[in-house]
GUMIKE-714051 format. One line per field, with one value per atom (N, C-alpha, C): x, y, z; residue in three letters. Coordinates in steps of 0.05 Angstrom, whole numbers. Example, Ala and Ser with C-alpha at 12.3 -4.5 7.8 and 13.67 -1.06 7.14 Angstrom:
BEGIN
px (264,246,264,257,273,258) .
py (-114,-90,-66,-45,-21,1) .
pz (156,156,156,142,143,157) .
residuo (Ala,Ala,Ala,Ser,Ser,Ser) .
//
This chain:
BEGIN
px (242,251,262,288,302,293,301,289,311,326,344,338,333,315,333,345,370,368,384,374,387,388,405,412,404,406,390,396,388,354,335,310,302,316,308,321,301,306,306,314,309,304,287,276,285,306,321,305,283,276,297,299,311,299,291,278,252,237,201,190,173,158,136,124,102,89,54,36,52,68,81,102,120,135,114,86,76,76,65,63,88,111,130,143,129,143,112,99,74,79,79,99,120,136,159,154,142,128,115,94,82,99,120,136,147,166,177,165,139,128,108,109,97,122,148,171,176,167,170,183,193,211,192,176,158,164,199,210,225,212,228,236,248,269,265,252,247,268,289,315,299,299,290,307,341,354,359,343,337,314,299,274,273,262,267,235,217,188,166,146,132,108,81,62,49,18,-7,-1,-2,2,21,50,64,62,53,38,25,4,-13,-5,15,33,52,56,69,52,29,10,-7,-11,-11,11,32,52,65,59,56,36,6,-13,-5,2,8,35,53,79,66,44,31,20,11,-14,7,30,43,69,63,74,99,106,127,118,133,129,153,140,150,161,189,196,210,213,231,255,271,293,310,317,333,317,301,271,289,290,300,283,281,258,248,251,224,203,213,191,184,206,191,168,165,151,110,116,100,87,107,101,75,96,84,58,53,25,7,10,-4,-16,0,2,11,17,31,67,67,96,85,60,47,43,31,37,50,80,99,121,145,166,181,202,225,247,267,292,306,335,354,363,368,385,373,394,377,384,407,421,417,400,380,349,338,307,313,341,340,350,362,367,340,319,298,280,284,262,278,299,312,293,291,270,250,241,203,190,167,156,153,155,160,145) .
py (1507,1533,1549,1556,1575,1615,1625,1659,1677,1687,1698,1742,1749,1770,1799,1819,1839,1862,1879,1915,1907,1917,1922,1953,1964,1999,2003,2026,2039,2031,2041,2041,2019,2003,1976,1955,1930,1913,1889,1867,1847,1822,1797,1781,1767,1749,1727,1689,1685,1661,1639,1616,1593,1569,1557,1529,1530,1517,1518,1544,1564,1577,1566,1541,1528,1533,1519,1526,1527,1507,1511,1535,1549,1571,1594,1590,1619,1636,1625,1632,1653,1639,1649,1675,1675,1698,1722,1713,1737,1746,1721,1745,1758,1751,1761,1794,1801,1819,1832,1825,1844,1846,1830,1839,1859,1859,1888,1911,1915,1927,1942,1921,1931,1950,1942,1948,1980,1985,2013,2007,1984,1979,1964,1991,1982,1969,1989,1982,1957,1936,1905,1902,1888,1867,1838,1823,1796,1778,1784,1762,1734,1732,1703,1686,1691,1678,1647,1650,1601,1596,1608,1601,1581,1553,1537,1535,1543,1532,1554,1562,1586,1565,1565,1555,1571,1566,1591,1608,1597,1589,1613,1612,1628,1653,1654,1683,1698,1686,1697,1706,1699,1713,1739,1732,1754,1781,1780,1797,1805,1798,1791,1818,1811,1826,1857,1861,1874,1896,1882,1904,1914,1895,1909,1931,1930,1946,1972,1974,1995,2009,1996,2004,2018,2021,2033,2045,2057,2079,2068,2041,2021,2007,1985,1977,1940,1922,1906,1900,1901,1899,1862,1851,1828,1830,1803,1817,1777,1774,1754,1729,1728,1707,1689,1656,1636,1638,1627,1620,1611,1594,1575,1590,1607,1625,1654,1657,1680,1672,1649,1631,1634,1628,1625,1652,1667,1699,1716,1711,1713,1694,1673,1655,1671,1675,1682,1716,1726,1759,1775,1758,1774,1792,1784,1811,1832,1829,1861,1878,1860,1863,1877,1867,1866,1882,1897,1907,1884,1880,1857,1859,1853,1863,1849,1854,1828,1819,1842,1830,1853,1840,1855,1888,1898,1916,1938,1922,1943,1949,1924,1935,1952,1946,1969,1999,2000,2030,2033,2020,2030,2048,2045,2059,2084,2097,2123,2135,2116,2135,2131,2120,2123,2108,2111,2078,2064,2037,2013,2021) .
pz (2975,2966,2989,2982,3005,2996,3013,3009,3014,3008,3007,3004,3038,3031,3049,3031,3042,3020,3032,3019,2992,2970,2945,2944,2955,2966,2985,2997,3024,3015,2995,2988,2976,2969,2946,2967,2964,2976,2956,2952,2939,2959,2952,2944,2926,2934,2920,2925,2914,2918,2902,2908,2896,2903,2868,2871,2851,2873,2858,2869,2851,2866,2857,2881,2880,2901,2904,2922,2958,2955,2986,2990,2968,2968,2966,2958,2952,2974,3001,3030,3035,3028,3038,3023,2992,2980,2995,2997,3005,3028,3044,3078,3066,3054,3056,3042,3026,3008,3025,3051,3066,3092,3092,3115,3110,3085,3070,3070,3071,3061,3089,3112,3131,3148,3141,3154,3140,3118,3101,3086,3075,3052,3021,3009,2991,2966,2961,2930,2936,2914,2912,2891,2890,2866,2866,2860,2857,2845,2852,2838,2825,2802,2799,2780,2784,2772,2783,2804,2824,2821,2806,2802,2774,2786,2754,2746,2761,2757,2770,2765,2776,2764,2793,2790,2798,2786,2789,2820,2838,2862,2876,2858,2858,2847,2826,2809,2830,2840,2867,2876,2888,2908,2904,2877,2875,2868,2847,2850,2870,2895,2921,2927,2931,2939,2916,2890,2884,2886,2891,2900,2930,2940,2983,2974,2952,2950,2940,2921,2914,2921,2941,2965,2980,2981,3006,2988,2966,2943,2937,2934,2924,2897,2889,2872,2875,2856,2855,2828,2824,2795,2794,2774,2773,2749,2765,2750,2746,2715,2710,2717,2696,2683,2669,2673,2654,2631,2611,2591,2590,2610,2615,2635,2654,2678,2662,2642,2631,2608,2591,2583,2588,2618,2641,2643,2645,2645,2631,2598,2574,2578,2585,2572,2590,2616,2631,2633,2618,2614,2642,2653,2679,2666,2640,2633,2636,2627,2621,2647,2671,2697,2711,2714,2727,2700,2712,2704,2708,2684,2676,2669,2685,2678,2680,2652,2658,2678,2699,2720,2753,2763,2791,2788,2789,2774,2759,2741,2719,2737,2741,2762,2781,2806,2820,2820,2787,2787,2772,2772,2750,2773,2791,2815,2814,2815,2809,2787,2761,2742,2744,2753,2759,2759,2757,2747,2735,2734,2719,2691) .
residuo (Unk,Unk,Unk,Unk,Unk,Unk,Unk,Unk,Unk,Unk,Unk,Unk,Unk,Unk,Unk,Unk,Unk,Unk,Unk,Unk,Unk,Unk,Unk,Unk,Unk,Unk,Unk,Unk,Unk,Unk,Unk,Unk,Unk,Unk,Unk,Unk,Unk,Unk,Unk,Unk,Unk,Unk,Unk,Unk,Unk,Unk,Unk,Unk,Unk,Unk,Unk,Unk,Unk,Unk,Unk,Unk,Unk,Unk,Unk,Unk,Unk,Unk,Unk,Unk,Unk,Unk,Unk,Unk,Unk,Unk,Unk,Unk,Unk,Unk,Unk,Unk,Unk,Unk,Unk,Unk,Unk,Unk,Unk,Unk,Unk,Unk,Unk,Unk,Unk,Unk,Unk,Unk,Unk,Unk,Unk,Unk,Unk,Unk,Unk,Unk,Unk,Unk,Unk,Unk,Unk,Unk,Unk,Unk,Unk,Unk,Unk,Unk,Unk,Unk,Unk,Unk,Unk,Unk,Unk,Unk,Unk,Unk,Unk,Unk,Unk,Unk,Unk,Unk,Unk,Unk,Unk,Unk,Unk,Unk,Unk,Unk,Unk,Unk,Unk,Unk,Unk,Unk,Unk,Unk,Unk,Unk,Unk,Unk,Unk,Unk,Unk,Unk,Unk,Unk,Unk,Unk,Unk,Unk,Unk,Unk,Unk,Unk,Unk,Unk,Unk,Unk,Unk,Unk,Unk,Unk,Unk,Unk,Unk,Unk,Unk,Unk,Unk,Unk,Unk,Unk,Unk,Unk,Unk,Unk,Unk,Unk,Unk,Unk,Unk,Unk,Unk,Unk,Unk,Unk,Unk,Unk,Unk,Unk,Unk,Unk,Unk,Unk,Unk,Unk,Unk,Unk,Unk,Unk,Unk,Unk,Unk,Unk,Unk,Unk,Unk,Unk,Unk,Unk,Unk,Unk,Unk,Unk,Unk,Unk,Unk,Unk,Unk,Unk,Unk,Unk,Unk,Unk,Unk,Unk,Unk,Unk,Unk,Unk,Unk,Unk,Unk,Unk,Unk,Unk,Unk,Unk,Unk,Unk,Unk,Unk,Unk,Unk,Unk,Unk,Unk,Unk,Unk,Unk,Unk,Unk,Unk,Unk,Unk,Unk,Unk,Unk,Unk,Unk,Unk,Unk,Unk,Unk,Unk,Unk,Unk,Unk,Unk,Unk,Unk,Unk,Unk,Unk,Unk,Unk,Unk,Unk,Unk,Unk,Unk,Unk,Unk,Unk,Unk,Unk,Unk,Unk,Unk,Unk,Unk,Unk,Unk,Unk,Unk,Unk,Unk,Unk,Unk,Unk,Unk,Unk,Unk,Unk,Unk,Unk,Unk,Unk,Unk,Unk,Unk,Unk,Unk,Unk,Unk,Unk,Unk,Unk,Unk,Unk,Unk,Unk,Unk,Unk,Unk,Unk,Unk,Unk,Unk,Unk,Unk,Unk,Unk,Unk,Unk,Unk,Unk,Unk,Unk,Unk) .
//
């Protein structure tokens, strides 16, 4: 899995993973989440339009990285779920979780209105 990680606005940053987010990608989306986040850049965007597969593994990580974005008055929204990872989503109840948006676009003007 490659990481693809740059502002989408001055305040919003995205998190473009592509591939598996499996036990060996989890590592890398959680640094990347507390790097953002230790740097002052709390509000994310999780692009997950290369994401073909999300394993427990990966969930962790991202709720992982959602609580550290909270913890430091940010938030982690996602944005452009296949049906098969939004699937995954739903079974697991992590929609209810996390804010979901068609596209990157829509999540990052969603931080203009408030919270997810």
């Amino acid at each position: 899995m490659t990481l693809r990680i740059f502002p989408h606005t001055p305040d919003v940053w995205t998190i473009a993973p592509d591939g598996r987010l499996d036990l060996a990608a989890s590592r890398a989306i959680e640094d990347a989440l507390g790097d953002l986040c230790d740097a002052g850049h709390a509000r994310v965007v999780i692009d997950m339009t290369n994401v073909v597969y999300v394993a427990s593994a990966g969930l962790r990580a991202l709720l992982v990285g959602l609580r550290r974005a909270r913890q430091s008055a940010g938030d982690v929204r996602l944005a452009a779920l296949n049906d098969r990872v939004r699937e995954v989503f739903e079974m697991s109840g992590f929609d209810q979780v996390f804010s979901i948006y068609p596209d990157t676009a829509a999540a990052s003007a969603s931080f203009a209105a408030g919270p997810g």
